[in-house]
C-alpha positions as CSV (number, residue, x, y, z in Angstrom):
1,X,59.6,-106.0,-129.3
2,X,58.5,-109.2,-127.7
3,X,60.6,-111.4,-125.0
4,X,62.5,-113.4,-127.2
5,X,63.9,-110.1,-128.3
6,X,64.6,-108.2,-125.4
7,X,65.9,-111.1,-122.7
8,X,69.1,-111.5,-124.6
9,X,69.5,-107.7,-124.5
10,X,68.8,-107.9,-121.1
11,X,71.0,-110.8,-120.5
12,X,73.7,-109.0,-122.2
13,X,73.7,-105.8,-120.1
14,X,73.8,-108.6,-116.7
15,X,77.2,-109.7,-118.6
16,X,78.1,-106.2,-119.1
17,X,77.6,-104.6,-115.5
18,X,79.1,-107.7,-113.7
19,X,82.2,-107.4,-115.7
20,X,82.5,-104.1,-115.1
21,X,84.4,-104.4,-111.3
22,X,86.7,-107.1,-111.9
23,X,87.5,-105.4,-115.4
24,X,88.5,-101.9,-113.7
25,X,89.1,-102.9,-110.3
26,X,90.5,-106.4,-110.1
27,X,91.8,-106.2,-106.5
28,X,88.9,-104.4,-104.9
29,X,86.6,-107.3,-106.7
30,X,88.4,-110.1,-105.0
31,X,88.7,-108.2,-101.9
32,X,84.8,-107.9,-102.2
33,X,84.5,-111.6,-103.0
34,X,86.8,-112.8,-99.9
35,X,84.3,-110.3,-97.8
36,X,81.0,-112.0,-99.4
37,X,82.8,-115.8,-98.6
38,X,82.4,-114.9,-94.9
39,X,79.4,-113.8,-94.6
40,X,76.4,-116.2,-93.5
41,X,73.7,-118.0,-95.9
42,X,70.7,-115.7,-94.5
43,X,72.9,-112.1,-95.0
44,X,73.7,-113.1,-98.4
45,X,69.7,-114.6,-99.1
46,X,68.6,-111.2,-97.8
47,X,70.9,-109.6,-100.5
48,X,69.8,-111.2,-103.6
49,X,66.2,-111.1,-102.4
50,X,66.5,-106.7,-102.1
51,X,68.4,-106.7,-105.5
52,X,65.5,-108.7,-107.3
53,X,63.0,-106.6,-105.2
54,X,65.2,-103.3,-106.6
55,X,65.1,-105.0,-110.1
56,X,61.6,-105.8,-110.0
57,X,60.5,-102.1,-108.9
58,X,63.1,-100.9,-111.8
59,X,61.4,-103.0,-114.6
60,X,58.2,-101.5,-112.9
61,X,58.9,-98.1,-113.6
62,X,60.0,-98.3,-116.8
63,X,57.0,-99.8,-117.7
C-alpha cells in the first residue's frame, strides 16, 4: 500500500470516530462542546498537541 492509498482510509476512520459522540450521545456532545468553549487557548493547544503526540506514538507502534 502506498500513501495515496491508505490517507483516505485514514481520513475516513477520523470521519468515523468523530461522528461517533454526537451520533450516540447528542446531548453529552454539546454539553462537551459548551465545556471546551470555556476553556482557555493554551488548555485547549496543550490538548491537540498530547493527542498528535498519542497519534504519533500509535502510528509508531504499528509500524
Amino acid at each position: 500500500m502506498d500513501f495515496w492509498q491508505v490517507l483516505p482510509a485514514a481520513f475516513a476512520l477520523v470521519l468515523i470516530f468523530e461522528g461517533l459522540l454526537p451520533f450516540l450521545s447528542p446531548g453529552r456532545w454539546r454539553d462537551m462542546l459548551s465545556v471546551v468553549q470555556q476553556m482557555d487557548d493554551r488548555s485547549i493547544r496543550f490538548i491537540g498537541l498530547g493527542s498528535m503526540l498519542v497519534g504519533l506514538l500509535m502510528l509508531n507502534w504499528v509500524h
